[in-house]
C-alpha positions as CSV (number, residue, x, y, z in Angstrom):
1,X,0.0,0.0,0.0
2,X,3.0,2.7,0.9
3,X,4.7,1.8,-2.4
4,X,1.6,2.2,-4.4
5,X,1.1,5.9,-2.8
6,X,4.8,6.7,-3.1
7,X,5.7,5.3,-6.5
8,X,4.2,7.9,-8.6
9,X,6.9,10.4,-7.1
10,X,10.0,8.6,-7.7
11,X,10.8,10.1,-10.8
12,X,11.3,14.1,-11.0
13,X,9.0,14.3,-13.6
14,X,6.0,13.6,-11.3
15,X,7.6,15.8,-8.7
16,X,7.8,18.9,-11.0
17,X,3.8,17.7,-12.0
18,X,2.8,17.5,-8.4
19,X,4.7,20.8,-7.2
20,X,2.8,22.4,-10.1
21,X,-0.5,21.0,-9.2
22,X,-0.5,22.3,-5.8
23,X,0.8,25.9,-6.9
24,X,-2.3,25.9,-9.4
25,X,-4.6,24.5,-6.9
26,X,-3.8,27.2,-4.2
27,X,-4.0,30.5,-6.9
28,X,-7.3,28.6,-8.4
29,X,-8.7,27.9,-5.6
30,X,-8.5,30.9,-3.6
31,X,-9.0,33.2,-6.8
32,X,-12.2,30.9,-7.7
33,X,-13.9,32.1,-4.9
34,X,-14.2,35.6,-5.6
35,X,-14.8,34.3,-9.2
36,X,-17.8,32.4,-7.9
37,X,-18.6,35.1,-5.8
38,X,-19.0,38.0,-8.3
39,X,-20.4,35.8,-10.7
40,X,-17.2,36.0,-13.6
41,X,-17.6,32.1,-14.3
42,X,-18.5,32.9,-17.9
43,X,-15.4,35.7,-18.6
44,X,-13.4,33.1,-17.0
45,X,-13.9,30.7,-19.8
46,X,-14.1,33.5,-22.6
47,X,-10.6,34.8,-21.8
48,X,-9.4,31.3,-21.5
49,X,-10.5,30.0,-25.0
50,X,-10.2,33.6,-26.5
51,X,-6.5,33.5,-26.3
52,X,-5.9,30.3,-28.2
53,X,-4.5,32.6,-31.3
54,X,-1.6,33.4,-28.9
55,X,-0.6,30.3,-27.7
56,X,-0.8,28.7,-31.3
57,X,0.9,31.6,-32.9
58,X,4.0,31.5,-30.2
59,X,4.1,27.5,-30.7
60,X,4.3,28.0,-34.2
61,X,7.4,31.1,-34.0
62,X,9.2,29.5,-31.5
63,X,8.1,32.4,-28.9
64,X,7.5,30.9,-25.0
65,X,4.1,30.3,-24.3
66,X,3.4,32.5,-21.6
67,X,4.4,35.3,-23.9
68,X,1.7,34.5,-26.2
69,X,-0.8,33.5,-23.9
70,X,-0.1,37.2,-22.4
71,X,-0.7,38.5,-26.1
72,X,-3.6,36.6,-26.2
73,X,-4.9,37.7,-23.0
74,X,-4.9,41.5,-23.8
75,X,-6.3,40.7,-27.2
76,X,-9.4,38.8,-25.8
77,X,-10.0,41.5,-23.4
78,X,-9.9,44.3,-25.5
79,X,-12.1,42.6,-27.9
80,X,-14.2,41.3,-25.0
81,X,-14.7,44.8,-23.7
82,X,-15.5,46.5,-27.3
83,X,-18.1,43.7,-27.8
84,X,-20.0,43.9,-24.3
85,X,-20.7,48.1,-25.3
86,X,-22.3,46.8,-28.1
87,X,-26.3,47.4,-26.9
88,X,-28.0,46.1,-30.1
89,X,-27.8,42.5,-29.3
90,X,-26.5,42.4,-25.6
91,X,-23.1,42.4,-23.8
92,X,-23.4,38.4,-23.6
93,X,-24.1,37.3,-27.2
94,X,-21.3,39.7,-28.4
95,X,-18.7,38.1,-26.2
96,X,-20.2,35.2,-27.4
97,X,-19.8,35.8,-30.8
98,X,-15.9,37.6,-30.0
99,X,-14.9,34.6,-27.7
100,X,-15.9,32.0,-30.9
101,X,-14.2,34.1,-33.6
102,X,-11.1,34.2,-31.8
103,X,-11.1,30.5,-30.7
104,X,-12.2,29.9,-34.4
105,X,-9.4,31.3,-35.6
106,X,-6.9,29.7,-33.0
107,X,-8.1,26.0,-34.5
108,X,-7.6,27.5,-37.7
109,X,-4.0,28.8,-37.3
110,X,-3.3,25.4,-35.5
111,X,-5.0,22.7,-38.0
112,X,-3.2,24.9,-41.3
113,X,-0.1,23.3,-42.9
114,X,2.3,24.3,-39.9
115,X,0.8,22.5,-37.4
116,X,2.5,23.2,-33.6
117,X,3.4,20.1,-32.6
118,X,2.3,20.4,-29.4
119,X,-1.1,21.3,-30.4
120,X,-2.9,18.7,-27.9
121,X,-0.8,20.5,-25.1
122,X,-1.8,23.8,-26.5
123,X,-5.7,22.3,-26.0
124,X,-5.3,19.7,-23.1
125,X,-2.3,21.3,-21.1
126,X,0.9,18.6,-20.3
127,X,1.4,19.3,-16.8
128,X,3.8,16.4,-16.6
129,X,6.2,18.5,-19.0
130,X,6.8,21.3,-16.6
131,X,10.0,22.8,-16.5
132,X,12.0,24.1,-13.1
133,X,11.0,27.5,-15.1
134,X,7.6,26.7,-15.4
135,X,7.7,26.1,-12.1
136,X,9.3,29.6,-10.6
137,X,6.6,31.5,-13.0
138,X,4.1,29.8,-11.3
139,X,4.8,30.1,-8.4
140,X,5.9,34.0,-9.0
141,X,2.2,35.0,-10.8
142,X,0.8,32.9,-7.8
143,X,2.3,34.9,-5.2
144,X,1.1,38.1,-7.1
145,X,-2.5,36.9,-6.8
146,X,-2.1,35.3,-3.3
147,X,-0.5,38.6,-2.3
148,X,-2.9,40.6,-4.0
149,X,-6.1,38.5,-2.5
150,X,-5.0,39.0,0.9
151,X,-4.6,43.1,0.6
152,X,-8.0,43.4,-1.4
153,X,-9.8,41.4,0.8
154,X,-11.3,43.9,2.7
155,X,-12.6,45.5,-0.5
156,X,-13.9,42.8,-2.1
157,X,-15.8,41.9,0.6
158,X,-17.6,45.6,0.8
159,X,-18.0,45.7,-3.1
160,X,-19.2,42.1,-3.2
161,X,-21.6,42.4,-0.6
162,X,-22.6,45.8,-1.4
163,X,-21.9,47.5,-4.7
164,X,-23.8,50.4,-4.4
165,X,-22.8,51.3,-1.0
166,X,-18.9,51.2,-1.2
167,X,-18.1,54.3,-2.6
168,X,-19.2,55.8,0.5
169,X,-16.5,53.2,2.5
170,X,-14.1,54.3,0.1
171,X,-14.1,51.8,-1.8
172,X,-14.4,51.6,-6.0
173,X,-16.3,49.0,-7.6
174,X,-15.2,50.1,-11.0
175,X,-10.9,49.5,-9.4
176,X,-12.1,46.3,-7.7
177,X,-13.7,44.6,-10.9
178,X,-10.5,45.8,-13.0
179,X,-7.9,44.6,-10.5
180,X,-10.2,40.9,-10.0
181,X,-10.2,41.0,-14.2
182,X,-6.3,41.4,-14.1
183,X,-6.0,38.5,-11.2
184,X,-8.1,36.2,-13.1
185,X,-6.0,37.1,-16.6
186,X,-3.3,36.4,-14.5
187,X,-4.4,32.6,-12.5
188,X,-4.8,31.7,-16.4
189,X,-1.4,32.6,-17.5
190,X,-0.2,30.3,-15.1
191,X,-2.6,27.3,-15.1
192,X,-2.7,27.1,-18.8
193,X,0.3,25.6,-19.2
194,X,-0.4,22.7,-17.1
195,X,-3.4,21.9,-17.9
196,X,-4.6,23.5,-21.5
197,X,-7.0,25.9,-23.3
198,X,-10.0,23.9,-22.5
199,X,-9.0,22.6,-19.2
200,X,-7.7,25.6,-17.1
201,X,-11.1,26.8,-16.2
202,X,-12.2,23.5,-14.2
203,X,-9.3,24.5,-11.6
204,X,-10.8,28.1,-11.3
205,X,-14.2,27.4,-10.6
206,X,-14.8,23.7,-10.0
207,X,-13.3,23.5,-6.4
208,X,-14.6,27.1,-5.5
209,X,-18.1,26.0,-6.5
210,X,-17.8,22.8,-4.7
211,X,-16.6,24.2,-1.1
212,X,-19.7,26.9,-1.7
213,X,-22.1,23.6,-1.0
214,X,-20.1,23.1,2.3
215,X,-19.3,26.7,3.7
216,X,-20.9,29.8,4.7
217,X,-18.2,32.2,5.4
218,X,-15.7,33.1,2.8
219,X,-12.3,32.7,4.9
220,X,-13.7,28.9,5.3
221,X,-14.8,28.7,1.6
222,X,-11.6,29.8,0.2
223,X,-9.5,27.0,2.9
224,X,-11.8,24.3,2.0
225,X,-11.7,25.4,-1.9
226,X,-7.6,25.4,-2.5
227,X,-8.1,22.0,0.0
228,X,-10.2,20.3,-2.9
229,X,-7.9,21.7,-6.0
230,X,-4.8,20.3,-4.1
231,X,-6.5,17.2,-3.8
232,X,-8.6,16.9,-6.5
233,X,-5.1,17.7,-8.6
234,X,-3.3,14.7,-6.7
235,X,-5.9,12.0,-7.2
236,X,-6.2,13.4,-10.5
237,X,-2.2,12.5,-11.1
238,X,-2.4,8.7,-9.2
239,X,-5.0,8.6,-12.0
240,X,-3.3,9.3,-14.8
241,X,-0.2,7.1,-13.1
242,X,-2.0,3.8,-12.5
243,X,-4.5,3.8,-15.4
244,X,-2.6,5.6,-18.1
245,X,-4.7,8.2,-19.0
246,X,-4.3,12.4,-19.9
247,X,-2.8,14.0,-16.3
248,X,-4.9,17.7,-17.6
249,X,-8.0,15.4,-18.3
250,X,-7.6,13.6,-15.3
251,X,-7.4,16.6,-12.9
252,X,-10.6,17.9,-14.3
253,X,-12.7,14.8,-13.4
254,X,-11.6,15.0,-10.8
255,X,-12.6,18.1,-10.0
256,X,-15.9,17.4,-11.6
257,X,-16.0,14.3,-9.1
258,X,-15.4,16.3,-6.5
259,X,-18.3,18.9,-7.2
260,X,-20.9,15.9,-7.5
261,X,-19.9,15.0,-4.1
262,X,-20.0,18.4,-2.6
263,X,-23.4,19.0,-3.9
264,X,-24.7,15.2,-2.4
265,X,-23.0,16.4,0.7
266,X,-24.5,20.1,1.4
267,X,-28.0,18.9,-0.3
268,X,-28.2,16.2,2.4
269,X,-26.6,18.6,5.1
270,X,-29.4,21.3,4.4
271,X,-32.1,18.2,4.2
């Protein structure tokens, strides 16, 4: 039984993999509850899929990832800001529209006769290819937004809980939302490397939506939410060890799993 639960880590590959799940699972975690909170699920995923362009056009040049993820990023969020002025047909069916074009053209760049060829990395995210320098920018933008969490707190509780009164606290809502915007941009820098366009988005908001079934305060909700990415992201890894499956995939069942069973849980608490 202790060599089944020690094998996996044997070999510095798996190290690197589980240092970089529990880096992802503490930003995502913690950042997914303000996330949940002020309701940003959806511009989560839209900036995540949005910047696909970037990350296939630095694959293709040669350019690190991060730097075209970062292109990416500001491109999607201009285009994402234009779009949602646009009153005709509403601020959520022109993201809409802007988040498909650009992850449109991201399949096209990568499916043309220079395919990257580390397209289903781009897509699915190979956390198990982490580099030591993967590894200090993650845990660098993570201390940003841990940092940056923990000296906002007090104002995103006030804006959060009472937009129209926080002015007169001296607060901004207009500040708070940009500086939450830039956090979020930021969580998906880092996470998409390990585990892809498609995936990174489970780590942001699956364990924060889970720990909301089983807390009441946010402090708690924000513990118990990095808890379940940590450990949803290690049982996700003895997965992909033992029966040979995606590592990226396999952390986002099991965040999925883990959701299912925090909903049973606080439905049959609150029965």
């Amino acid at each position: 039984m202790l060599d089944a639960l020690i094998d996996p880590w044997r070999n510095a590959i798996d190290v690197r993999a589980l240092v970089e799940v529990v880096l992802l699972g503490a930003t995502g975690g913690a950042l997914g509850c303000w996330i949940v909170f002020y309701r940003l699920a959806y511009s989560a995923e839209s900036l995540a899929h949005a910047l696909l362009p970037g990350l296939v056009i630095a694959a293709l040049t040669g350019f690190p990832l991060v730097l075209g993820g970062a292109a990416g990023l500001i491109v999607a969020a201009v285009a994402v800001a234009i779009a949602g002025r646009a009153p005709a047909i509403g601020p959520d069916t022109a993201v809409a529209v802007v988040v498909t074009a650009l992850l449109g053209l991201g399949a096209l760049l990568a499916l043309s006769p220079d395919t990257p060829a580390r397209l289903q990395e781009l897509l699915f995210g190979d956390v198990l290819g982490v580099t030591d320098g993967d590894l200090a920018l993650a845990a660098g933008l993570g201390a940003v937004v841990l940092g940056a969490l923990a000296v906002l707190h007090p104002s995103l509780l006030v804006v959060g809980f009472d937009r129209t009164s926080a002015p007169a606290l001296g607060r901004s809502p207009v500040v708070i939302d940009v500086v939450l915007g830039v956090l979020v941009a930021l969580a998906i820098l880092v996470a998409v490397q390990g585990l892809g366009n498609l995936l990174v988005v489970a780590v942001l908001v699956g364990p924060a939506a889970a720990a909301r079934h089983l807390t009441r305060r946010v402090p708690s909700m924000m513990a118990v939410a990095v808890a379940i990415a940590v450990g949803a992201g290690i049982a996700g890894l003895y997965a992909s060890y033992y029966l040979d499956t995606a590592a990226g995939a396999s952390i986002a069942a099991a965040l999925v799993l883990a959701y299912a069973a925090a909903h049973v849980a606080g439905a049959v608490r609150s029965g």
